[in-house]
N, C-alpha and C positions, 0 to 999 in steps of 0.2 A: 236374537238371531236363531234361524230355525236349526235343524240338528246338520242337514244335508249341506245349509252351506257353512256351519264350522267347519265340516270335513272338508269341503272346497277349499275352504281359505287355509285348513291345516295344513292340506297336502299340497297347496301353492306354495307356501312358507317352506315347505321342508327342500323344495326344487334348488337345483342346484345355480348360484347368481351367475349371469351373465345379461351382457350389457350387447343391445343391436347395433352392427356401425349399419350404416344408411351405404345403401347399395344403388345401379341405374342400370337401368336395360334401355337399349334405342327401339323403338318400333315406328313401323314405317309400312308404307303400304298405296294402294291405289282404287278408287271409289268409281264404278262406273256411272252412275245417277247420284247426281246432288243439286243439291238448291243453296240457295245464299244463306240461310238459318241452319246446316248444317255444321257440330262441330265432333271430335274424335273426344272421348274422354277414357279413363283409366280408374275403377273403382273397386275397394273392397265393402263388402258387409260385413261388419261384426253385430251376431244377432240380428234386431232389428236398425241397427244404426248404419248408413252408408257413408263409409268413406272416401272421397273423389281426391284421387293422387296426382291426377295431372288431364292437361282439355290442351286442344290443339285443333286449329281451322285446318279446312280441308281447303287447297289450292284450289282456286277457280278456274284456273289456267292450267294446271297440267295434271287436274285431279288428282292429287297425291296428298299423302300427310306424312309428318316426320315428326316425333316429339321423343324426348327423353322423359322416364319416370322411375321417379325415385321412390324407394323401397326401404322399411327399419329390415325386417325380416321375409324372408323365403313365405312363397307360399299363393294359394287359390289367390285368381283377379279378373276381372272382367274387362275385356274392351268392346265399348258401345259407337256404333257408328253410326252419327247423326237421330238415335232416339227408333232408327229401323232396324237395327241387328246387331247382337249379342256375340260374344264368341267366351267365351274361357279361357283363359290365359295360366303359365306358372312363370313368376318371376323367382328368378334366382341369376345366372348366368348368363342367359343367351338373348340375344340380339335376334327380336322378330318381324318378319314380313309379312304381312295379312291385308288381300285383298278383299274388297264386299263388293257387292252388286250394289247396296246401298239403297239411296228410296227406290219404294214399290212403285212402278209404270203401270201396273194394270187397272182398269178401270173398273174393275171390283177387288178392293185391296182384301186381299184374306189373311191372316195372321199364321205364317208356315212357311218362314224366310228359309231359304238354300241354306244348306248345309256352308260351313268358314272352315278353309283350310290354315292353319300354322305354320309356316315355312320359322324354322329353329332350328333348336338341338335335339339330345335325345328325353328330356323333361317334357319339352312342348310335341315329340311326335307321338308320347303317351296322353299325353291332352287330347291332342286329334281323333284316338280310339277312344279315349272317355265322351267327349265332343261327338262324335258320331254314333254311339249308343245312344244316348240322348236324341240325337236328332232322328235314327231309325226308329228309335221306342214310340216317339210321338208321329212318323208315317204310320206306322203300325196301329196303332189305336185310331187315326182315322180310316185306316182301309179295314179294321177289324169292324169299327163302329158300323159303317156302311154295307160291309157285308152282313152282320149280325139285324140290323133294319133291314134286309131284304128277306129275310129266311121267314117264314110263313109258322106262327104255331098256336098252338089253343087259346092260350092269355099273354098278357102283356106279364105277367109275372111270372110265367116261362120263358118269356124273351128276355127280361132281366136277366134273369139268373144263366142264363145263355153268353148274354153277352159280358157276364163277370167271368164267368168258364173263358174266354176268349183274353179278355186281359188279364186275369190272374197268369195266365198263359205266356202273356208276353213279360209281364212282371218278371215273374221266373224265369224264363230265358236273358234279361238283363242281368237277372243277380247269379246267374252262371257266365256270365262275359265277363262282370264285374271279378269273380274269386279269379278267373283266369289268368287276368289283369295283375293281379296284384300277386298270385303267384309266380307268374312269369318276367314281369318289372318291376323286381324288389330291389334291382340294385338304382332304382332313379328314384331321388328328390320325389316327384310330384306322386309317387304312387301312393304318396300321403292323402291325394283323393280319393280313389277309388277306395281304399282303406278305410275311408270318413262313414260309405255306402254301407261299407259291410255292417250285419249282425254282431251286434255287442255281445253277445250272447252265443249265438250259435256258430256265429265264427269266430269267437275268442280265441282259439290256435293257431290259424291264419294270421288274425291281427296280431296278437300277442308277438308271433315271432317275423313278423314285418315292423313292428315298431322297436323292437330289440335292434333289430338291423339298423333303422334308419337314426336308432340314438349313439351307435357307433358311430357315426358318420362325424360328429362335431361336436361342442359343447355346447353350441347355440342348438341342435337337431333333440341333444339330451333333454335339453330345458322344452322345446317345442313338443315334446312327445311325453313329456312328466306334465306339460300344461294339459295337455288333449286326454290322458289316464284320468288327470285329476278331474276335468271337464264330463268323463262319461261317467266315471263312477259320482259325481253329484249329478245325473241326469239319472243314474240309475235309483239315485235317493228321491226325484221328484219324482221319476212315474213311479213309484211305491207311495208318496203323499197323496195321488190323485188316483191310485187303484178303486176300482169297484169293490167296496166293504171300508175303505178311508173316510174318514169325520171330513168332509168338504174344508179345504184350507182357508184363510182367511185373505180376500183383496181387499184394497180402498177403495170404495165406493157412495156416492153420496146421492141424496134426491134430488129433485129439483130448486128447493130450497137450503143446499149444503148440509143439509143432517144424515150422518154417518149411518149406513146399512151394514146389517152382518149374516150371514147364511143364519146364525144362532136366533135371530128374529121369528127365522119360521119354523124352528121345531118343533113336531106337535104334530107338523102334516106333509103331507109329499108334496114338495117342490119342485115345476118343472122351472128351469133356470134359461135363458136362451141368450146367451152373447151374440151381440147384430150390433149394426149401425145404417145409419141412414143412405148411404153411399149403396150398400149391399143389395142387389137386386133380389137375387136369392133366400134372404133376409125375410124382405117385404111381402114373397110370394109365400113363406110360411105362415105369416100373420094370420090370414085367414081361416088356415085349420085348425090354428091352435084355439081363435075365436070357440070355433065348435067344440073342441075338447072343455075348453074353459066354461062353457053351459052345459056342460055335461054331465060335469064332478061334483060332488058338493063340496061349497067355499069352506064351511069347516074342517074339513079332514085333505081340500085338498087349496094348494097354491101356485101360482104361480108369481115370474118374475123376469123381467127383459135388462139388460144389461150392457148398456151402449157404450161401444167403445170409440164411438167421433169423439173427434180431436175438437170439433168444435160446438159448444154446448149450445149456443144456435140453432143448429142443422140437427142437431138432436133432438130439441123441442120442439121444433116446426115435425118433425117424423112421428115422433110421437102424437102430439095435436094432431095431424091428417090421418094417424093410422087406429086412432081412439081406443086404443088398447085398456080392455077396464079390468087391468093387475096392477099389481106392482111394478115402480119404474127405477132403474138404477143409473149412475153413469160413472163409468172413470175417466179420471182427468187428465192421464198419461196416454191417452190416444191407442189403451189398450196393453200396451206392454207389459207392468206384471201380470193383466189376469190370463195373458198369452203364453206368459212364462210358466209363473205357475200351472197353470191346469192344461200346459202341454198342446196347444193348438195352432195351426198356422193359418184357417182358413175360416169363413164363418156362413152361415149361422152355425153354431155351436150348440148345442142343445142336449143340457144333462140334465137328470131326474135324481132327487135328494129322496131317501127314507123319513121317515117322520123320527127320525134320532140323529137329522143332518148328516148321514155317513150316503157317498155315491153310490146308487142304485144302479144308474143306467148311463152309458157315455155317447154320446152323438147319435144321438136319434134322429129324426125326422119322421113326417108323416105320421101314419098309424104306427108308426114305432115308437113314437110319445105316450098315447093311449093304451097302447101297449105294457109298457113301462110302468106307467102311473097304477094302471089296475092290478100289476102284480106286486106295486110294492105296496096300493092298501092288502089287498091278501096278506104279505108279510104282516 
């Protein structure tokens, strides 16, 4: 067991016992577009695993839905309506009302569903300001994008960096609503969200004493906020395993024929590394440059390696075969999950660059920021 999660599991252990009684909130609501395939459902994630709590048909006849969902513990949930809109929910106490618009009527459907109001308590009208940051930050990035493509300027690589100026911008404006939030409604339950947002680190005084407050509250609240300390301080021990100057950590991963690959295989030479899967569009479209980097280097001092995380070893081989990649080829059998865990990613292509003494060079690169990468860690 690696060192980061003895201390997870220490500092689980030390937590003080309590047992969840199972709880039920009623939600109910009315759908103005629906089809007969439409149903309501109620779901948490933990991690990458989703948990569905409760589904409930939506009336055909007088467009409404009504379902009870039961709950061990307080806490973040989603309600999905019919597969077209999202909302965020906090379960603990209150009985909620939430109407959708439901399926898209238009005849070019775009992904940018209306904003979901909460009709609740005072837990879920905190949800609604978290809920609406969310849904402004993402207007905002499309009307930033739009305008930042109109502005006229020398390169395309001054309108990059233009148009980061523009959303770092709105970034920052989020994470100043978000301390607001949580300074202002410290006395609700759910402010255990926006808390979630904050800076581990730079808002540690913030958080620190909003999670003091919210383990007052109960001895279920105690245990819930001793789980989430113990959770960030082993998250503060991964991203320290996968820092830039770290010995690349160890996943399972095997060939095409199930024999075991290890980062330790290629020491010796700089390694571009690239997690993808076939499903990945974005993936696909980097293949082709790395082709060119990969004629570029010499094979002895340098390597690379593609590392697929489909679920299904199928559709990995068939991507591979059509994309004729002449590296090295890996695959995990878990559809991704620890090399997601470990080396901290939620999005892909993924694409890090090892030292030729296997420790990380370079984290999420792309493009000539591969090549990049590679030629200064031969210099090293």
């Amino acid at each position: 067991m690696r060192t980061f999660q003895k201390l997870a599991f220490a500092a689980f252990m030390l937590l003080p016992s309590c047992s969840f009684a199972q709880q039920t909130v009623h939600i109910s609501g009315h759908v103005k577009f629906i089809d007969e395939t439409m149903k309501m459902s109620v779901f948490r994630r933990n991690h990458f695993v989703k948990d569905t709590l409760a589904i409930a048909n939506i009336d055909p006849v007088t467009q409404t839905y009504s379902f009870d969902v039961k709950f061990d513990k307080p806490g973040l949930a989603t309600l999905n309506c019919g597969k077209w809109q999202d909302v965020n929910i906090w379960l603990e106490d209150e009985d909620l009302t939430i109407d959708f618009r439901g399926k898209d009527t238009a005849k070019v459907v775009i992904k940018n569903p209306p904003y979901v109001y909460i009709q609740g308590g005072k837990n879920n009208e905190l949800m609604n300001l978290v809920n609406f940051d969310d849904w402004n930050y993402y207007q905002l990035m499309i009307d930033l994008a739009q305008k930042s493509n109109a502005v006229q300027l020398a390169d395309e690589s001054q309108k990059q960096a233009f148009s980061m100026q523009l959303y770092d911008a709105n970034a920052d404006n989020s994470e100043r609503w978000t301390r607001y939030l949580v300074e202002h409604y410290a006395d609700c339950s759910s402010v255990f969200v926006p808390v979630k947002r904050l800076s581990w680190k730079r808002d540690k005084a913030l958080v620190d004493a909003t999670l003091d407050r919210l383990a007052t509250k109960s001895d279920l609240w105690a245990q819930m906020v001793g789980e989430y300390r113990a959770e960030k301080e082993a998250k503060v021990a991964k991203d320290a395993s996968v820092a830039v100057g770290a010995v690349a950590p160890h996943i399972d991963m095997v060939t095409e024929q199930d024999q075991k690959v290890q980062f330790s295989d290629f020491k010796g030479k700089v390694t571009v590394v690239d997690f993808w899967a076939s499903w990945c569009g974005p993936c696909r479209q980097e293949i082709p440059k790395m082709k060119d980097f990969y004629k570029k280097f010499d094979k002895k001092k340098v390597e690379f390696l593609s590392i697929s995380i489909d679920k299904d070893k199928d559709k990995w081989l068939k991507a591979k075969n059509d994309e004729k990649m002449p590296w090295s080829q890996a695959w995990v059998k878990d559809g991704g999950i620890q090399a997601m865990d470990t080396y901290q990613f939620t999005g892909i292509p993924y694409i890090i660059v090892l030292d030729k003494d296997g420790k990380i060079f370079r984290k999420h690169v792309r493009g000539e920021a591969i090549r990049e990468a590679v030629e200064e860690a031969l210099k090293k």
